[in-house]
PyMOL Python script that loads the backbone (N, CA, C, O; Angstrom):
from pymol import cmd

cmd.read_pdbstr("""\
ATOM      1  N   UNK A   1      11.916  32.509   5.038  1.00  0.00           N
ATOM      2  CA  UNK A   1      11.444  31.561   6.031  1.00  0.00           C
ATOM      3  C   UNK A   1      10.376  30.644   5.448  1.00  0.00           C
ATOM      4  O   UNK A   1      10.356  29.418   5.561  1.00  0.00           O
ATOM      5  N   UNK A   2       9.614  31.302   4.897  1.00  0.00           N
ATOM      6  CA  UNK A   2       8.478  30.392   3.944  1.00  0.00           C
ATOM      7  C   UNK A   2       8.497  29.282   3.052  1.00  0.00           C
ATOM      8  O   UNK A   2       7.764  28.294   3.013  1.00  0.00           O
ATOM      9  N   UNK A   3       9.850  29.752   2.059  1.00  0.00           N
ATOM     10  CA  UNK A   3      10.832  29.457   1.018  1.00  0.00           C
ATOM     11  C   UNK A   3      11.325  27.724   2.351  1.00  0.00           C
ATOM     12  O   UNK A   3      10.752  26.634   2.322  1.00  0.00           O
ATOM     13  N   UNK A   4      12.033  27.974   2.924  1.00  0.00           N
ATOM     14  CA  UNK A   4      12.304  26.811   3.587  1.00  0.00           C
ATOM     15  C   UNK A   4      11.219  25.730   4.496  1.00  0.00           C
ATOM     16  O   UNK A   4      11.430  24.534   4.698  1.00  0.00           O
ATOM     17  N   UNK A   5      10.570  26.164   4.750  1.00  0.00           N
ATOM     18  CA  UNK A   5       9.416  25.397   5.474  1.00  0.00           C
ATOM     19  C   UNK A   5       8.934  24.865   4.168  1.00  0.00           C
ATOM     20  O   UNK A   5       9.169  23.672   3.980  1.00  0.00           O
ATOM     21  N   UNK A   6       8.213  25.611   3.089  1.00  0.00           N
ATOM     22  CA  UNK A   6       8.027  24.816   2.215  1.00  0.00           C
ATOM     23  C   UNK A   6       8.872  23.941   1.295  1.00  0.00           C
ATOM     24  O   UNK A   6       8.186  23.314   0.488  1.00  0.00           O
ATOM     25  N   UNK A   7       9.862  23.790   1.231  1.00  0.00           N
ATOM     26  CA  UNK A   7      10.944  23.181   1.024  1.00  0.00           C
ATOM     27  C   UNK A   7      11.023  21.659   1.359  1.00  0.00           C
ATOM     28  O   UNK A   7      10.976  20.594   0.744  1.00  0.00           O
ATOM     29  N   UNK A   8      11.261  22.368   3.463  1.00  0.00           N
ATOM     30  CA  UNK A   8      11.295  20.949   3.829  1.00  0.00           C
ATOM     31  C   UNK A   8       9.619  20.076   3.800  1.00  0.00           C
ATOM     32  O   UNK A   8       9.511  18.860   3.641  1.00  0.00           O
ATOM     33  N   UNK A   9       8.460  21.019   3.991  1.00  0.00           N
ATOM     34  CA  UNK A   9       7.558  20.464   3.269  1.00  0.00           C
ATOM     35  C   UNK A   9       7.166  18.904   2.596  1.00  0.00           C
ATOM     36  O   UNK A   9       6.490  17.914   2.876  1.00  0.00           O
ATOM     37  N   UNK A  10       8.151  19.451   1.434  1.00  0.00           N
ATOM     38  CA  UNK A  10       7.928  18.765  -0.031  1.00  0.00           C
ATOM     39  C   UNK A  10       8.651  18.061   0.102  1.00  0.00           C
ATOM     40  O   UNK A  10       8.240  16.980  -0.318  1.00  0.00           O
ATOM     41  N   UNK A  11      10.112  17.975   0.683  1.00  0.00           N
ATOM     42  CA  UNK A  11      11.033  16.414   1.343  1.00  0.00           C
ATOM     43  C   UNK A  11      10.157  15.499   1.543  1.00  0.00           C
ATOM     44  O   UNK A  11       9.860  14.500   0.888  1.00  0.00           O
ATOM     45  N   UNK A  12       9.387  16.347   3.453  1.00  0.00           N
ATOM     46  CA  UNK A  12       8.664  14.783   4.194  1.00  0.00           C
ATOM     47  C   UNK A  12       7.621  14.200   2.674  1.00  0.00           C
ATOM     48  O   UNK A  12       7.715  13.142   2.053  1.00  0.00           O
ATOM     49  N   UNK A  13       6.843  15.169   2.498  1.00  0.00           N
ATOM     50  CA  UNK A  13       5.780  14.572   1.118  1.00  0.00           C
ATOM     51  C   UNK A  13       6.362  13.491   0.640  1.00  0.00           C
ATOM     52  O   UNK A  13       5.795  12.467   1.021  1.00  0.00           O
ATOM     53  N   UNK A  14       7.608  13.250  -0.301  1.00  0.00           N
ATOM     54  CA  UNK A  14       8.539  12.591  -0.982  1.00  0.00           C
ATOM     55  C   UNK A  14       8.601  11.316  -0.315  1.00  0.00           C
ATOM     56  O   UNK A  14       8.406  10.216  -0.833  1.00  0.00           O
ATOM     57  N   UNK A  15       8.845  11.528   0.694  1.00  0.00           N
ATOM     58  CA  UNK A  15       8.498  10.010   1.784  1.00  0.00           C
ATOM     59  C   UNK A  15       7.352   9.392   1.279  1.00  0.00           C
ATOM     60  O   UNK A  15       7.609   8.416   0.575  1.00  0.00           O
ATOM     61  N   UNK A  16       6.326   9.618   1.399  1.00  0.00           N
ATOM     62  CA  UNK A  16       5.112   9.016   1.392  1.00  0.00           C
ATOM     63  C   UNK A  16       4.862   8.668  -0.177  1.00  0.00           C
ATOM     64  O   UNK A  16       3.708   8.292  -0.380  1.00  0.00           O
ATOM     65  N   UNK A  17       5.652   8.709  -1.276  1.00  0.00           N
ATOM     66  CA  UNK A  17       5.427   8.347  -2.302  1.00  0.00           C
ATOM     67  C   UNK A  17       5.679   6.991  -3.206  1.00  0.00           C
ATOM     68  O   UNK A  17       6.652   6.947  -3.959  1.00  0.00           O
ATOM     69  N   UNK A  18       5.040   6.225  -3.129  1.00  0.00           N
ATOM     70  CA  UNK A  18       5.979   4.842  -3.600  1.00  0.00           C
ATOM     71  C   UNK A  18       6.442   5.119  -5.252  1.00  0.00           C
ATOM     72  O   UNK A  18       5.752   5.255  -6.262  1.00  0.00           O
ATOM     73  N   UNK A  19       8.137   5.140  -5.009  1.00  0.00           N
ATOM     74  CA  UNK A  19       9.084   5.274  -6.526  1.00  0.00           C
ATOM     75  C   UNK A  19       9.118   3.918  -7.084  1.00  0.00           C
ATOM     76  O   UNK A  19       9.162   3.794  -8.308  1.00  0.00           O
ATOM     77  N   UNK A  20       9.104   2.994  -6.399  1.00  0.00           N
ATOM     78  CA  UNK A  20       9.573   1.673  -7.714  1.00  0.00           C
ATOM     79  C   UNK A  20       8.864   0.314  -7.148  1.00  0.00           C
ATOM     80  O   UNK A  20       8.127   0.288  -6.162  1.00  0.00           O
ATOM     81  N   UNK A  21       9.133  -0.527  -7.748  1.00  0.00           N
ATOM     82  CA  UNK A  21       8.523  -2.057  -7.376  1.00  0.00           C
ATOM     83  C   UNK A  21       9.001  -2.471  -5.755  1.00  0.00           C
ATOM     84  O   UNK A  21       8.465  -2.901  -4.733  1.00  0.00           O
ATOM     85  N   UNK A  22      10.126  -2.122  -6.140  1.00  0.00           N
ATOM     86  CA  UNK A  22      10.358  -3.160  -4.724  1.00  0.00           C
ATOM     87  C   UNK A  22       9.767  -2.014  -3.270  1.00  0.00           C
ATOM     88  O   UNK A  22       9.418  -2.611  -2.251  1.00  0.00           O
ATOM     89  N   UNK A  23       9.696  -0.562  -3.262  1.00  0.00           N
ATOM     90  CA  UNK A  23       8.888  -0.014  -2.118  1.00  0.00           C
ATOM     91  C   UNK A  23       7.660  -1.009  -2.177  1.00  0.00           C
ATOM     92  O   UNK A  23       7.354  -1.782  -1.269  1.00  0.00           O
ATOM     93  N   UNK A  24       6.921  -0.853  -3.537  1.00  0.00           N
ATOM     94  CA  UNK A  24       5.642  -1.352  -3.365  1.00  0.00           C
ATOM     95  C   UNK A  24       5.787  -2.819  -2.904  1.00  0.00           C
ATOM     96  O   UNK A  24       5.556  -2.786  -1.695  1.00  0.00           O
ATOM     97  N   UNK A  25       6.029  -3.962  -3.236  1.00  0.00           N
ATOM     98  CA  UNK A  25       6.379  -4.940  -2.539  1.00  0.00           C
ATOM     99  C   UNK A  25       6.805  -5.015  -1.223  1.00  0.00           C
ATOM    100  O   UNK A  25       6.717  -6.131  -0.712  1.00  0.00           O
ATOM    101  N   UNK A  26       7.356  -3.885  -0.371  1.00  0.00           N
ATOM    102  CA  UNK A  26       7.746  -3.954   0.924  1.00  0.00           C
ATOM    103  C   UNK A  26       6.375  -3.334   1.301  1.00  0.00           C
ATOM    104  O   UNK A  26       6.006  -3.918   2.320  1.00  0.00           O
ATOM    105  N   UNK A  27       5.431  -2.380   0.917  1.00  0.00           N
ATOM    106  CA  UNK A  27       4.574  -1.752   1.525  1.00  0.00           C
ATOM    107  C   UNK A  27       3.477  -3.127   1.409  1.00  0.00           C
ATOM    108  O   UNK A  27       3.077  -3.336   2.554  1.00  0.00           O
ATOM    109  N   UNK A  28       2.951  -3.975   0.587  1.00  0.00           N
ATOM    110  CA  UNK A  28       2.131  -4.759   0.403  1.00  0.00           C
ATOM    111  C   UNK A  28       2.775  -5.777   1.408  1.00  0.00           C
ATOM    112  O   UNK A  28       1.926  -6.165   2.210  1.00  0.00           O
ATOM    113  N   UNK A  29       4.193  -6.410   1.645  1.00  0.00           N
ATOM    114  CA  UNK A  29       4.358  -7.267   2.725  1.00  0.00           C
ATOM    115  C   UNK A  29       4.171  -7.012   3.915  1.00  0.00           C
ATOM    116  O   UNK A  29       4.141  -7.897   4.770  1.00  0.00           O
ATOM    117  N   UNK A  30       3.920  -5.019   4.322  1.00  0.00           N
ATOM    118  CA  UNK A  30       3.635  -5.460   5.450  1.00  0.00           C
ATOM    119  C   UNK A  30       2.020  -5.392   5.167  1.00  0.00           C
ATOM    120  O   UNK A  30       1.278  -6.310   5.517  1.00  0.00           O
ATOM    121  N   UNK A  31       1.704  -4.598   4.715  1.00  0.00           N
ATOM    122  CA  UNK A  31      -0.107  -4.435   4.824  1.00  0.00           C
ATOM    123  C   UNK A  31      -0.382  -6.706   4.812  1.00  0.00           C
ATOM    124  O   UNK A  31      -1.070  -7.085   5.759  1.00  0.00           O
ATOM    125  N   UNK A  32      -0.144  -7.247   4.359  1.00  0.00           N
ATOM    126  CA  UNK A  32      -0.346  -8.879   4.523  1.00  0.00           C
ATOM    127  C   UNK A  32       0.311  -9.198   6.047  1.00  0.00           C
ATOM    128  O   UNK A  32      -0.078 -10.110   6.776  1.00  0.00           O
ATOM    129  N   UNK A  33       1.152  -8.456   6.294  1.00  0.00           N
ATOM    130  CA  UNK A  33       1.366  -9.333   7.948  1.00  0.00           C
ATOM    131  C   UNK A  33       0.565  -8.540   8.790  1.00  0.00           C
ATOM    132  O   UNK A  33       0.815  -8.800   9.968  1.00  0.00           O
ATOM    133  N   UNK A  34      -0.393  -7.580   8.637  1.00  0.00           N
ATOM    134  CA  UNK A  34      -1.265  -7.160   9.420  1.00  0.00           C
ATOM    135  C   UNK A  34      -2.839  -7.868   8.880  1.00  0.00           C
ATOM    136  O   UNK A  34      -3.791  -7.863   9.661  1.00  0.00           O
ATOM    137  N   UNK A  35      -2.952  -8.388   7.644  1.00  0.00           N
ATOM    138  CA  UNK A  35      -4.083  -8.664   7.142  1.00  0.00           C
ATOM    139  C   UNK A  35      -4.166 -10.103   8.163  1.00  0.00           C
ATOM    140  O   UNK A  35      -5.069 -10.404   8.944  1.00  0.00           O
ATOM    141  N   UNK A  36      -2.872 -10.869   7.847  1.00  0.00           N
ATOM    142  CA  UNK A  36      -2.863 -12.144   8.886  1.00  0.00           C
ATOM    143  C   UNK A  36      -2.995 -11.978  10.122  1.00  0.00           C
ATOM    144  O   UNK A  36      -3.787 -12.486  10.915  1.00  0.00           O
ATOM    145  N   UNK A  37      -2.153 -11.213  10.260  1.00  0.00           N
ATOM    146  CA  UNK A  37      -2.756 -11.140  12.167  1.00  0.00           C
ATOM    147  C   UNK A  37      -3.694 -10.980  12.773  1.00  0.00           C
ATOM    148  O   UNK A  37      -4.109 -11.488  13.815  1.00  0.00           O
ATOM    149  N   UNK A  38      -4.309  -9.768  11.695  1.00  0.00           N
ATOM    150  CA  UNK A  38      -6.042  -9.892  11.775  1.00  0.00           C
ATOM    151  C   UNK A  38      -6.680 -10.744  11.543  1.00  0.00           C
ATOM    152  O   UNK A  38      -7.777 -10.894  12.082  1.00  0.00           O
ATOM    153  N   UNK A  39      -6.299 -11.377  10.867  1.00  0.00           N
ATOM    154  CA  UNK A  39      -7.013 -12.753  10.415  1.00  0.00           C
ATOM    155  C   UNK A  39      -7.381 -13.839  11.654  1.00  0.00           C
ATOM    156  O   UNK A  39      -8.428 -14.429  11.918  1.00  0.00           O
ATOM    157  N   UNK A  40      -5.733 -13.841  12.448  1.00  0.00           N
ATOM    158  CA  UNK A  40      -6.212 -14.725  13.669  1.00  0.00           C
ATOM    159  C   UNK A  40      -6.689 -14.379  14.249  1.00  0.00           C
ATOM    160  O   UNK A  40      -7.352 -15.159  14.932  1.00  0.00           O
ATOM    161  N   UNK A  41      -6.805 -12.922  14.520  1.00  0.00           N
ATOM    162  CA  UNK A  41      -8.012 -12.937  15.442  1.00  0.00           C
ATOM    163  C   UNK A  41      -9.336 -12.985  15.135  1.00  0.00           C
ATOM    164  O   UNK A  41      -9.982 -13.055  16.181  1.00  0.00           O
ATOM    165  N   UNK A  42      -9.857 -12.982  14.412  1.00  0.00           N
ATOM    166  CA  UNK A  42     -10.893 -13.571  13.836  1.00  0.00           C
ATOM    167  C   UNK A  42     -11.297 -14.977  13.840  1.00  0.00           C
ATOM    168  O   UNK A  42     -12.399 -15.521  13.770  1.00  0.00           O
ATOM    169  N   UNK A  43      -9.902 -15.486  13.959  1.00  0.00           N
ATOM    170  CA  UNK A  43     -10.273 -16.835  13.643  1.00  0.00           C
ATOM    171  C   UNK A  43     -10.749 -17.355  15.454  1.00  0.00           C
ATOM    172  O   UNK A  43     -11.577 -18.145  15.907  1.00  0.00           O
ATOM    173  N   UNK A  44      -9.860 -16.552  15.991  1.00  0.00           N
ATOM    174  CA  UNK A  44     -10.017 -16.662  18.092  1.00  0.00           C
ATOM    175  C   UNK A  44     -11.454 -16.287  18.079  1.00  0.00           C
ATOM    176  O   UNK A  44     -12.313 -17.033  18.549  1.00  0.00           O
ATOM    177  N   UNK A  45     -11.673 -15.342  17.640  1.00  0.00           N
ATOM    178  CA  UNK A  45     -12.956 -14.447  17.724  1.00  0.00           C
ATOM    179  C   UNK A  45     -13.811 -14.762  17.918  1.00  0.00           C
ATOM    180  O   UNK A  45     -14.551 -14.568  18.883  1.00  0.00           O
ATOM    181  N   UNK A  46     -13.996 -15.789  16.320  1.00  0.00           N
ATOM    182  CA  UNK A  46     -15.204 -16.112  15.718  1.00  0.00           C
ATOM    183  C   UNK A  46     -14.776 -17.496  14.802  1.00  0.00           C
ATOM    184  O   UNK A  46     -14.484 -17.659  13.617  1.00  0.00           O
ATOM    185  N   UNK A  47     -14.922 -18.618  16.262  1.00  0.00           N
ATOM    186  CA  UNK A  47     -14.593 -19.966  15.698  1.00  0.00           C
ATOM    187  C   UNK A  47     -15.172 -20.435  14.504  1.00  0.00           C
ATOM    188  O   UNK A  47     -16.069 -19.683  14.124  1.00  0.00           O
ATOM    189  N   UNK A  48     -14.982 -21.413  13.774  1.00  0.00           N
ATOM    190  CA  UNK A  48     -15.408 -22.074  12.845  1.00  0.00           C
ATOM    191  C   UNK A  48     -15.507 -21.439  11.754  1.00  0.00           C
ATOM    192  O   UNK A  48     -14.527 -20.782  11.404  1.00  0.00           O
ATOM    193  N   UNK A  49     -16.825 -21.451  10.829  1.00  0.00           N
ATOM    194  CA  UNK A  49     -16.882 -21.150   9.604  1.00  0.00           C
ATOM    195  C   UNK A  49     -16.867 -19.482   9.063  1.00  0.00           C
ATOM    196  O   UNK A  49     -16.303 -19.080   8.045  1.00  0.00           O
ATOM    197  N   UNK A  50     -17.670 -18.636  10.068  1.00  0.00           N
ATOM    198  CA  UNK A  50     -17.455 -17.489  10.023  1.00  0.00           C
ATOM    199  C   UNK A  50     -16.346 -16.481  10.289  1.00  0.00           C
ATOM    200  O   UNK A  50     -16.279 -15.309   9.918  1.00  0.00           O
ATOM    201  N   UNK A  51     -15.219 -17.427  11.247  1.00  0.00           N
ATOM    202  CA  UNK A  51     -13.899 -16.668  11.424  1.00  0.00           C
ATOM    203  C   UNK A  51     -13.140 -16.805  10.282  1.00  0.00           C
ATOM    204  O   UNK A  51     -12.703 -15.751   9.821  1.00  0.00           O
ATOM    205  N   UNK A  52     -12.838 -17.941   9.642  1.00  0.00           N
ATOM    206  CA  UNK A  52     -11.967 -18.605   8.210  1.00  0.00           C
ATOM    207  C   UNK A  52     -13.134 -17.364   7.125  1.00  0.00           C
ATOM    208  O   UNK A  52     -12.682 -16.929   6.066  1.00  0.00           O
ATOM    209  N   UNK A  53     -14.044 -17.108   7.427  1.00  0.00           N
ATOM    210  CA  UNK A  53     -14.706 -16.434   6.221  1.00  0.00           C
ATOM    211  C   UNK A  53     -14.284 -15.121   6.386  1.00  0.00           C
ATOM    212  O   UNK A  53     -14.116 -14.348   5.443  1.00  0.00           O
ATOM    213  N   UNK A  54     -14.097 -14.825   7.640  1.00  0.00           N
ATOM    214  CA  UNK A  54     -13.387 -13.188   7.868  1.00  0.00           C
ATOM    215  C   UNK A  54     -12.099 -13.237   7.870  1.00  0.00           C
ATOM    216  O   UNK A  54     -11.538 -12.213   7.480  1.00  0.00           O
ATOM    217  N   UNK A  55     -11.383 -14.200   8.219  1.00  0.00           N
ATOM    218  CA  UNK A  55      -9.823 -14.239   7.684  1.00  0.00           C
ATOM    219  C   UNK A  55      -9.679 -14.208   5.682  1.00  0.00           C
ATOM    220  O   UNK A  55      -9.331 -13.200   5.067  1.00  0.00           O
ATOM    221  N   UNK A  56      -9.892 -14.995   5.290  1.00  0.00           N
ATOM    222  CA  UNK A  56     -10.112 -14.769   4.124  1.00  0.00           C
ATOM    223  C   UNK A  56     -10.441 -13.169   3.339  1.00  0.00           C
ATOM    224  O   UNK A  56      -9.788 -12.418   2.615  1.00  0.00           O
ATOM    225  N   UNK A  57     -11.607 -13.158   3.845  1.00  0.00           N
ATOM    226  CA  UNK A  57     -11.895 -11.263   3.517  1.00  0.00           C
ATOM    227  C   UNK A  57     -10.539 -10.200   3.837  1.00  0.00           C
ATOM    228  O   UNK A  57     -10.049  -9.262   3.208  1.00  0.00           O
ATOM    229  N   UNK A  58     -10.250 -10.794   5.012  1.00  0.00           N
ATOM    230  CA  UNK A  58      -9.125  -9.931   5.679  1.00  0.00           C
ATOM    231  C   UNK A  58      -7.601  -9.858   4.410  1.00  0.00           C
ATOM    232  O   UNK A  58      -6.965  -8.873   4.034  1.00  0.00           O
ATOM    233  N   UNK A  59      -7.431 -11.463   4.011  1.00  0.00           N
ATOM    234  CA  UNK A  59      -6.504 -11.560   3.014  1.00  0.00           C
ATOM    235  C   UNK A  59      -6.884 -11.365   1.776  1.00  0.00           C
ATOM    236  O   UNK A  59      -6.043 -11.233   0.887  1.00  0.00           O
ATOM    237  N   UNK A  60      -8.067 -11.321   1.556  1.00  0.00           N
ATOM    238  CA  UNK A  60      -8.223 -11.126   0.015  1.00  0.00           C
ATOM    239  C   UNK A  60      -8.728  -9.392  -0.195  1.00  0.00           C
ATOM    240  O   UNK A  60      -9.074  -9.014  -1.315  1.00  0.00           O
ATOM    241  N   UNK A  61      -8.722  -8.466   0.948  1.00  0.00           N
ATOM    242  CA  UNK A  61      -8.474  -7.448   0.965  1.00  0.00           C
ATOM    243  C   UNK A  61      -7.186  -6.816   0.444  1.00  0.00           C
ATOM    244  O   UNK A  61      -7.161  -5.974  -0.453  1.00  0.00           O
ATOM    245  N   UNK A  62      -5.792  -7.442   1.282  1.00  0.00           N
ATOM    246  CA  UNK A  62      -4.638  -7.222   0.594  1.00  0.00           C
ATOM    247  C   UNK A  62      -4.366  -7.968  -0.298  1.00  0.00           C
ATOM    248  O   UNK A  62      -3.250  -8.453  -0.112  1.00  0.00           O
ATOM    249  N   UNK A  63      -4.832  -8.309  -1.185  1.00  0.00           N
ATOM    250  CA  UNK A  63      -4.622  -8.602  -2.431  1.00  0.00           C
ATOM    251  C   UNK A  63      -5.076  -7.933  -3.469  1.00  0.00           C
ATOM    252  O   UNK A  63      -4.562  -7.925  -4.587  1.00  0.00           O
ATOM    253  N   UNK A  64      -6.361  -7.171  -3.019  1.00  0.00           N
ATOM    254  CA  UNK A  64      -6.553  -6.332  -3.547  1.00  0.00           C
ATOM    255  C   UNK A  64      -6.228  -4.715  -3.944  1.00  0.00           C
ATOM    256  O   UNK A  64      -6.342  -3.993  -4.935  1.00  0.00           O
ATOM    257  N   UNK A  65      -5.649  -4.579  -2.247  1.00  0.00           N
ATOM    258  CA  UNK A  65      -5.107  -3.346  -1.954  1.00  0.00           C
ATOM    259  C   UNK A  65      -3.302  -3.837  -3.194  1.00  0.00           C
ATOM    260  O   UNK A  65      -3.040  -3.134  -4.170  1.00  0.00           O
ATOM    261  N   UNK A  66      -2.582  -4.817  -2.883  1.00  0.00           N
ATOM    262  CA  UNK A  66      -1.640  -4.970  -3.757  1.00  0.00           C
ATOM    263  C   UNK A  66      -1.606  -4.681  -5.031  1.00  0.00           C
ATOM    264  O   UNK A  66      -0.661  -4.056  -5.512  1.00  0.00           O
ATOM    265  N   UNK A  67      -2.751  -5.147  -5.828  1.00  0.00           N
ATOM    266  CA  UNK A  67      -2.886  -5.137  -6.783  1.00  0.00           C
ATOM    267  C   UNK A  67      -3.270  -3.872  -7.449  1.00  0.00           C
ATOM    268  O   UNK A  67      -3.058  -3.684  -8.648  1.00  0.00           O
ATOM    269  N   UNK A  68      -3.641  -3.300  -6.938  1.00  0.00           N
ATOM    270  CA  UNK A  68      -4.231  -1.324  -7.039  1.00  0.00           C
ATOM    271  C   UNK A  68      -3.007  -0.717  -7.031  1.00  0.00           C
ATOM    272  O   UNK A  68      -2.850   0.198  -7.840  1.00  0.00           O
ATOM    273  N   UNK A  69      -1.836  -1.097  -6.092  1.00  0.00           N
ATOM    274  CA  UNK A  69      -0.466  -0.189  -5.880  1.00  0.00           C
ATOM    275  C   UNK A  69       0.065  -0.405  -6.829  1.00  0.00           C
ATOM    276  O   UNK A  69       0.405   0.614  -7.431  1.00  0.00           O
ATOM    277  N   UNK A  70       0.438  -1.750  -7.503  1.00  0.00           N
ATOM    278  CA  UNK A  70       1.104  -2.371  -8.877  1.00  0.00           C
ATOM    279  C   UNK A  70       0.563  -1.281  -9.770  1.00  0.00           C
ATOM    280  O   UNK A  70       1.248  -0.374 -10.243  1.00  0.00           O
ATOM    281  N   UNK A  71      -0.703  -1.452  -9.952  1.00  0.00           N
ATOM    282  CA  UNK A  71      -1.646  -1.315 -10.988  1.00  0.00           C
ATOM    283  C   UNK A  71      -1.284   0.492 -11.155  1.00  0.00           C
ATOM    284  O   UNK A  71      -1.207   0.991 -12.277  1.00  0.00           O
ATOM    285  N   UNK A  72      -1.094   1.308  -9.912  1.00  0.00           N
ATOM    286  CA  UNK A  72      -1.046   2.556 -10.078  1.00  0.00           C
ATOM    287  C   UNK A  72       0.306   2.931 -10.195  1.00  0.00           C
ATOM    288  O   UNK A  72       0.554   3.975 -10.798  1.00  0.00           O
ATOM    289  N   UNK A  73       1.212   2.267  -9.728  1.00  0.00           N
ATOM    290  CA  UNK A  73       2.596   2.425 -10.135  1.00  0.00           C
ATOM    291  C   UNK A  73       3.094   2.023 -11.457  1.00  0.00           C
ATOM    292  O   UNK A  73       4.133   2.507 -11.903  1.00  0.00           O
ATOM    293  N   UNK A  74       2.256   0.982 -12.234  1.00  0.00           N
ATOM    294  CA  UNK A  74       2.528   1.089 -13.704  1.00  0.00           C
ATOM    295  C   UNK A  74       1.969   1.564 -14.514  1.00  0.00           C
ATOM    296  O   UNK A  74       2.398   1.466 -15.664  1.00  0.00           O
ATOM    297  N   UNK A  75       0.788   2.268 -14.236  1.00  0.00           N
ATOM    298  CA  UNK A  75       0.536   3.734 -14.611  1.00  0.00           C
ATOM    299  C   UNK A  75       0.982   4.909 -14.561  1.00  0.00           C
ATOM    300  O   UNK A  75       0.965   5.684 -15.518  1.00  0.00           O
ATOM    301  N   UNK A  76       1.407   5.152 -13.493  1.00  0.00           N
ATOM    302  CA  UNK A  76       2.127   6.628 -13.118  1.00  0.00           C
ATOM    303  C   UNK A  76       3.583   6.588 -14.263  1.00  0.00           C
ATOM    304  O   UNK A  76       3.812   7.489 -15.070  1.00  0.00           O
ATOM    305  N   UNK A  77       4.383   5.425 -14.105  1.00  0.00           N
ATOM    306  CA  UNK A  77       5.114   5.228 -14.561  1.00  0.00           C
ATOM    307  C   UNK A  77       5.114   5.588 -16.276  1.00  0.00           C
ATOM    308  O   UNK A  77       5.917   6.127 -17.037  1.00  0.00           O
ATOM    309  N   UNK A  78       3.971   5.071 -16.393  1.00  0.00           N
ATOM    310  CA  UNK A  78       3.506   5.044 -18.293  1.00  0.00           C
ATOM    311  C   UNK A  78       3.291   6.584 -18.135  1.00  0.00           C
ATOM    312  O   UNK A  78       4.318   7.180 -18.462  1.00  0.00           O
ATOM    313  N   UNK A  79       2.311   7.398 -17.748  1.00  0.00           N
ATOM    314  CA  UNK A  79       2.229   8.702 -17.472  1.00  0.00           C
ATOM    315  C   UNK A  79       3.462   9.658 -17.931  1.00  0.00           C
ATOM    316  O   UNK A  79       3.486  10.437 -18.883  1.00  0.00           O
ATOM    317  N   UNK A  80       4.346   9.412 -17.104  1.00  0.00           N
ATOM    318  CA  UNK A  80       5.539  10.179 -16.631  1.00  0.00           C
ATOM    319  C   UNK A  80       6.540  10.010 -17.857  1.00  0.00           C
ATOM    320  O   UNK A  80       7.479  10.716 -18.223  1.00  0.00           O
ATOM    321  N   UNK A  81       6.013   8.828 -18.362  1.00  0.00           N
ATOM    322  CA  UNK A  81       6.929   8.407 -19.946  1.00  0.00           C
ATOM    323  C   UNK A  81       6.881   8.719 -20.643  1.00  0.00           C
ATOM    324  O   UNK A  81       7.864   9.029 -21.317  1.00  0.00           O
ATOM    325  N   UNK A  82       5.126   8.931 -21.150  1.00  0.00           N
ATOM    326  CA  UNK A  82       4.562   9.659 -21.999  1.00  0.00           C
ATOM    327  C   UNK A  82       4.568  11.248 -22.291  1.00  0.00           C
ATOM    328  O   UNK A  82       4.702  11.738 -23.413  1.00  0.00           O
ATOM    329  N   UNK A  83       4.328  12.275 -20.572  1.00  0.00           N
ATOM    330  CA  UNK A  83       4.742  13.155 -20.756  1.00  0.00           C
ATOM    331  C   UNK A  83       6.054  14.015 -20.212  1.00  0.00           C
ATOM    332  O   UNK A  83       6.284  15.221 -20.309  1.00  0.00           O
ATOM    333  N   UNK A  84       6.655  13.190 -19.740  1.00  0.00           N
ATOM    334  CA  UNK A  84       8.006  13.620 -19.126  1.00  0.00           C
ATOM    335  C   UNK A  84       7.869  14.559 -17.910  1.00  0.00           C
ATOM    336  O   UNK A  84       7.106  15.519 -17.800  1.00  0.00           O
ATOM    337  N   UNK A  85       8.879  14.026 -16.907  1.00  0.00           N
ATOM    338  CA  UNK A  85       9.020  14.751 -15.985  1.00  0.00           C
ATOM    339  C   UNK A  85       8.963  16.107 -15.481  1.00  0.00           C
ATOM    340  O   UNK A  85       9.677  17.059 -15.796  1.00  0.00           O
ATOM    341  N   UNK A  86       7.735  16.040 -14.414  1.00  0.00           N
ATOM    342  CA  UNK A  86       7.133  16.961 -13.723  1.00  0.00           C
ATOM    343  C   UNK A  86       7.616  17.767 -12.719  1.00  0.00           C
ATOM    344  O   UNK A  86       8.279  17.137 -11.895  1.00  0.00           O
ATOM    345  N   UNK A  87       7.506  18.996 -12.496  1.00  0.00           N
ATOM    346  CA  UNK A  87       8.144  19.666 -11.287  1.00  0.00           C
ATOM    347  C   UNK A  87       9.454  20.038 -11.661  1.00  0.00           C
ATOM    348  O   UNK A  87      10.189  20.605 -10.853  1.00  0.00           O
TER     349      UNK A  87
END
""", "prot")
cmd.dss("prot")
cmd.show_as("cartoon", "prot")
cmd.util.cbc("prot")
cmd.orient("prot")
C-alpha cells in the first residue's frame, strides 16, 4: 500500500517539473499575462507616473522570473549531461 501511494506520489511531483524549453516558455507566457494584468491595475490604481512605475516593476519582474527558469533549465540540463541520469 505504501509502495503505491508513493509511487503515485512521485507521478503528481513529475508534473510540477519543467522538462524542456517550450514548458518553460508556456510557464513564463502565462506568469507575463498575469504580470500585465497586474499592471493595469496599477495603472487604474495609481494614475500617472507612479502606476506606469508599478506596471513596469510588475513586467520587469517577469522578466526576471523568465530569465532564472531559462537560466536553471540550462543548467540542470548541463548537470544531467555531465553526470548522467538520476533515479
Amino acid at each position: 500500500m505504501l509502495n503505491r501511494t508513493t509511487n503515485m506520489m512521485r507521478k503528481i511531483g513529475r508534473l510540477f517539473i519543467i522538462k524542456n524549453r517550450i514548458e518553460a516558455f508556456a510557464i513564463i507566457y502565462a506568469l507575463a499575462l498575469g504580470g500585465a494584468e497586474r499592471g493595469k491595475h496599477y495603472l487604474v490604481s495609481f494614475p500617472g507616473f507612479g502606476g506606469r512605475m508599478l506596471f513596469v516593476a510588475a513586467m520587469v519582474a517577469v522578466f526576471m522570473a523568465g530569465a532564472k527558469i531559462l537560466d536553471a533549465l540550462t543548467y540542470e540540463r548541463k548537470e544531467t549531461r555531465d553526470t548522467g541520469p538520476t533515479a
